[in-house]
C-alpha positions as YAML, in Angstrom:
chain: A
units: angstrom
residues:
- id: 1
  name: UNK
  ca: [-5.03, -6.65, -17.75]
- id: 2
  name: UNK
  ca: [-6.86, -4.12, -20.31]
- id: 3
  name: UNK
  ca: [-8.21, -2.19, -17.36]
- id: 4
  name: UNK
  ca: [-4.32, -2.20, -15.80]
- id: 5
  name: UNK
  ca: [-3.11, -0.52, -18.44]
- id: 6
  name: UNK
  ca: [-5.64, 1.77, -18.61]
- id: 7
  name: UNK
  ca: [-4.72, 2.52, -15.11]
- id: 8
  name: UNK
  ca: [-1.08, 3.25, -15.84]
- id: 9
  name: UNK
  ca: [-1.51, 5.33, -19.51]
- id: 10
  name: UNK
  ca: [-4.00, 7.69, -17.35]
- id: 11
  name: UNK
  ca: [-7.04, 6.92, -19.64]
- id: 12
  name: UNK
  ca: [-9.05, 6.12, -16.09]
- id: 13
  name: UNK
  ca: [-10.73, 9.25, -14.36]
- id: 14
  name: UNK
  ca: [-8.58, 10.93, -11.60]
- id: 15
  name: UNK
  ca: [-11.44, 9.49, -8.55]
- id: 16
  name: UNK
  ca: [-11.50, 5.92, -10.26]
- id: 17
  name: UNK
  ca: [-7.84, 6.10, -10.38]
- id: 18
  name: UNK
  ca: [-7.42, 7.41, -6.37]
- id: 19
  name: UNK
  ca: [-10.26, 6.08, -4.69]
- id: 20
  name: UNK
  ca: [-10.97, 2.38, -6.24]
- id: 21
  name: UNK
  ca: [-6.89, 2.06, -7.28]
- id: 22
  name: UNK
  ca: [-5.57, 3.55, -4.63]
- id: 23
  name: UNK
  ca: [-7.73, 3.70, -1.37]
- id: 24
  name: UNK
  ca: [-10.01, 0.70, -1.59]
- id: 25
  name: UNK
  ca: [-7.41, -1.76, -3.42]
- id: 26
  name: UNK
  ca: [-4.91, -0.64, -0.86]
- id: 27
  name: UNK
  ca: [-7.53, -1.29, 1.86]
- id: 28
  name: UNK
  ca: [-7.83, -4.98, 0.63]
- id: 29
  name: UNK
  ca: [-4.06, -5.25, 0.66]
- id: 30
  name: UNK
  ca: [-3.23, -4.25, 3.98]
- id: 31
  name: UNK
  ca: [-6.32, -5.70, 5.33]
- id: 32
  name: UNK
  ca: [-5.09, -9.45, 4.30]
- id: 33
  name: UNK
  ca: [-1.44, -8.27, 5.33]
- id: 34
  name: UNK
  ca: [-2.96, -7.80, 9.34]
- id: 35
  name: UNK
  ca: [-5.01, -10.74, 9.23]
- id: 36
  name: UNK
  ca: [-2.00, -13.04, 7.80]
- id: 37
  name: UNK
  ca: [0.30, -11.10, 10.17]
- id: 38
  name: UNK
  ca: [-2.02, -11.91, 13.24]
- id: 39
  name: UNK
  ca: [-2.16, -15.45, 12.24]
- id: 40
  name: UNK
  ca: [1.69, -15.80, 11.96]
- id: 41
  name: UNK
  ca: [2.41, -14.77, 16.07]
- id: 42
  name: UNK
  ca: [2.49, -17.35, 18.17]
- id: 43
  name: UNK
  ca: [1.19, -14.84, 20.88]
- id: 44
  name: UNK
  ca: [-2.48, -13.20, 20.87]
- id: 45
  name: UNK
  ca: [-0.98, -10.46, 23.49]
- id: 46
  name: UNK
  ca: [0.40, -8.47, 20.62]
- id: 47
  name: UNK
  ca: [-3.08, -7.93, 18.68]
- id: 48
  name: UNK
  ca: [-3.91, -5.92, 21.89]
- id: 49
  name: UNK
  ca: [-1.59, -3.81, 21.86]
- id: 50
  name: UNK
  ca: [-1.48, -0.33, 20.71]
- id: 51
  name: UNK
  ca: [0.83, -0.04, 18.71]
- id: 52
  name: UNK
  ca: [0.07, -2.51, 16.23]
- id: 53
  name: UNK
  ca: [-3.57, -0.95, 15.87]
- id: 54
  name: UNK
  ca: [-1.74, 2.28, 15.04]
- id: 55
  name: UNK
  ca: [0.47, 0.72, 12.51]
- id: 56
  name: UNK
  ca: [-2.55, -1.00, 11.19]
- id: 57
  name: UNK
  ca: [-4.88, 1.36, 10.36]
- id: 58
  name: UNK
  ca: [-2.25, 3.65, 8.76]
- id: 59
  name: UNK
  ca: [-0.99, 0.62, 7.00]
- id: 60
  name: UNK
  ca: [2.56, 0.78, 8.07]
- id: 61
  name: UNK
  ca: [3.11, -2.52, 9.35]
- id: 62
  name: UNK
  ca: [5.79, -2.75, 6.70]
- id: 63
  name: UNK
  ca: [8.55, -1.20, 9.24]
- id: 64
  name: UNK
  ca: [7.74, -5.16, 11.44]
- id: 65
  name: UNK
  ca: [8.34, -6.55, 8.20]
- id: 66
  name: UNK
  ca: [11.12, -5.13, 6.63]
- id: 67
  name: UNK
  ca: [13.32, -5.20, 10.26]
- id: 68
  name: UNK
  ca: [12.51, -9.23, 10.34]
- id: 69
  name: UNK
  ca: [10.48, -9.06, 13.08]
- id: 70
  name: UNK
  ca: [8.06, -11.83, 11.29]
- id: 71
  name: UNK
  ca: [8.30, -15.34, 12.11]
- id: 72
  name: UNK
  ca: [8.66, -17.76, 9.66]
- id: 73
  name: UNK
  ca: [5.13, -19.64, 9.44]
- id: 74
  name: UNK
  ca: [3.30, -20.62, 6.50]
- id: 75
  name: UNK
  ca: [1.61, -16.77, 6.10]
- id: 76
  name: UNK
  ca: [5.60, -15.45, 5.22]
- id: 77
  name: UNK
  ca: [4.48, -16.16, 1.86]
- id: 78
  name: UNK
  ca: [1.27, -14.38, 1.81]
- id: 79
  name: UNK
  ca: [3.08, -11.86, 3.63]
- id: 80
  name: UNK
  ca: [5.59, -11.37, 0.67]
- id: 81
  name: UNK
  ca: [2.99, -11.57, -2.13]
- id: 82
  name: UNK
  ca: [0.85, -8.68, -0.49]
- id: 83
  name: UNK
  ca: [3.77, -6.61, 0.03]
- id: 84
  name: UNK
  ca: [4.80, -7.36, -3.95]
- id: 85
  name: UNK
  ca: [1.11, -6.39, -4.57]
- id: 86
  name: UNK
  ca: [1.02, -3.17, -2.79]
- id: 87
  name: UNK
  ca: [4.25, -1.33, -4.12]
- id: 88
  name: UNK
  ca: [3.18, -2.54, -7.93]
- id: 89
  name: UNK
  ca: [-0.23, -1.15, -7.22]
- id: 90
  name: UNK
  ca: [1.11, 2.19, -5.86]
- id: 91
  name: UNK
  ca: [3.61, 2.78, -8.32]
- id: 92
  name: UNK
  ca: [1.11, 2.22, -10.99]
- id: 93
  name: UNK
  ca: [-1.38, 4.71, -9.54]
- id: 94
  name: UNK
  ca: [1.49, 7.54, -9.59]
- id: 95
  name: UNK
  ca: [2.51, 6.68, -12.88]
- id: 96
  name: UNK
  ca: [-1.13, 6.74, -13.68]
- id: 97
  name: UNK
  ca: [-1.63, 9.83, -11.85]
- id: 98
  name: UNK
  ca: [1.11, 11.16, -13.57]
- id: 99
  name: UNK
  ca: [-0.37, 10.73, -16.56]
- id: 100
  name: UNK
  ca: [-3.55, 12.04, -15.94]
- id: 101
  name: UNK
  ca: [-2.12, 14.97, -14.94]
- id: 102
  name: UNK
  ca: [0.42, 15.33, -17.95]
- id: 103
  name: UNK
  ca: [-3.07, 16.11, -19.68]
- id: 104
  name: UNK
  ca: [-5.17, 18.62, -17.16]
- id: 105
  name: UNK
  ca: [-3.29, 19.53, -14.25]
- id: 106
  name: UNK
  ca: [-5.63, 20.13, -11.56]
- id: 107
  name: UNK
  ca: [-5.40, 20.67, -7.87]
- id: 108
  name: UNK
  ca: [-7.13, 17.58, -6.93]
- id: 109
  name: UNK
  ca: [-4.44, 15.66, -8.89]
- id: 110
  name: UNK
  ca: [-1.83, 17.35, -7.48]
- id: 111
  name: UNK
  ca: [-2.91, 16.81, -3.94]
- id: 112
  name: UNK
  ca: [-3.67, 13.28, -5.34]
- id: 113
  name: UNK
  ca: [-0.08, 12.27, -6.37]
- id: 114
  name: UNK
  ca: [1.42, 14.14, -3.13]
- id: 115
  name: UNK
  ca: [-0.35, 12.31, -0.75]
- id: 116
  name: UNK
  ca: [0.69, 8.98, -3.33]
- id: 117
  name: UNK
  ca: [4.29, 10.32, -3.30]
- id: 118
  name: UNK
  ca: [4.27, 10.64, 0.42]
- id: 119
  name: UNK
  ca: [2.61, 7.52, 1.28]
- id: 120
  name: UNK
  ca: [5.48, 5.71, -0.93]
- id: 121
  name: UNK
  ca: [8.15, 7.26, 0.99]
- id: 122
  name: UNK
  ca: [7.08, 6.59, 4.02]
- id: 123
  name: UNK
  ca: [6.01, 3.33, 3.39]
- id: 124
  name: UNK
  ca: [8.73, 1.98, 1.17]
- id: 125
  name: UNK
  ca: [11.74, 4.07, 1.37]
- id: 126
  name: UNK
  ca: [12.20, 5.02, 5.11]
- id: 127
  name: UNK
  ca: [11.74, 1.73, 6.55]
- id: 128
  name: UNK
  ca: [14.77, 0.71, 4.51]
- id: 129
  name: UNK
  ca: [16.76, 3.26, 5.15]
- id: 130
  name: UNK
  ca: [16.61, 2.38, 8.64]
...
C-alpha cells in the first residue's frame, strides 16, 4: 500500500508512474478481462471475429460490458473486479500524474496525463453515455 500512495502523492518518477502504472498494469488488467470474457461465451465463433480483436487490443471491450452484452457465468465476477481494478488504477495514475506535474511541468507529463485523460473518457465515460 506504501508504494500506492506513493503513486497517487506523485513521489514516483513520471516513466515509473506511466509505463509500469499505467501501460503494463493496464496490460495485465485487460489481458485477464479477454481471457475471462472468452471463457464466459458459450460460442468460440466470436473470438474470430474482428471486431473483438480490435476492441481487445485497444482495451475497449468495456462498451460489451457496460451494454449487458455478457452472459452471466461464473467469470461475471472476475469480470466486475477487473473493471473495479482498472478505473481505480487509472484514476490514481492521473491524480498521480497530476501531482507530478504540480511540481515540474514538463511536456512529457503533459502528453502523459492527455493521453490518461483521453483514455478515461473514452473508456469510462462514453460507453455510458450511450
Amino acid at each position: 500500500m506504501n508504494i500506492l500512495n506513493k503513486l497517487v502523492r506523485g513521489e514516483l518518477s513520471l516513466p515509473v508512474t506511466f509505463w509500469i502504472f499505467y501501460i503494463l498494469v493496464r496490460l495485465i488488467v485487460n489481458s485477464i478481462f479477454g481471457i475471462c470474457y472468452i471463457l464466459s461465451l458459450e460460442s468460440w465463433i466470436f473470438f474470430i471475429s474482428i471486431r473483438f480483436i480490435v476492441e481487445n487490443i485497444f482495451g475497449i471491450c468495456y462498451t460489451l460490458f457496460f451494454a449487458n452484452r455478457i452472459p452471466a457465468t461464473p467469470f461475471f465476477e472476475i469480470l466486475l473486479v477487473t473493471s473495479i481494478i482498472d478505473f481505480i488504477i487509472i484514476i490514481m495514475v492521473i491524480i498521480g500524474i497530476f501531482n507530478i506535474l504540480r511540481k515540474k511541468v514538463t511536456f512529457w507529463g503533459i502528453i502523459a496525463l492527455l493521453i490518461c485523460l483521453i483514455n478515461f473518457i473514452a473508456i469510462f465515460i462514453v460507453p455510458v453515455a450511450d
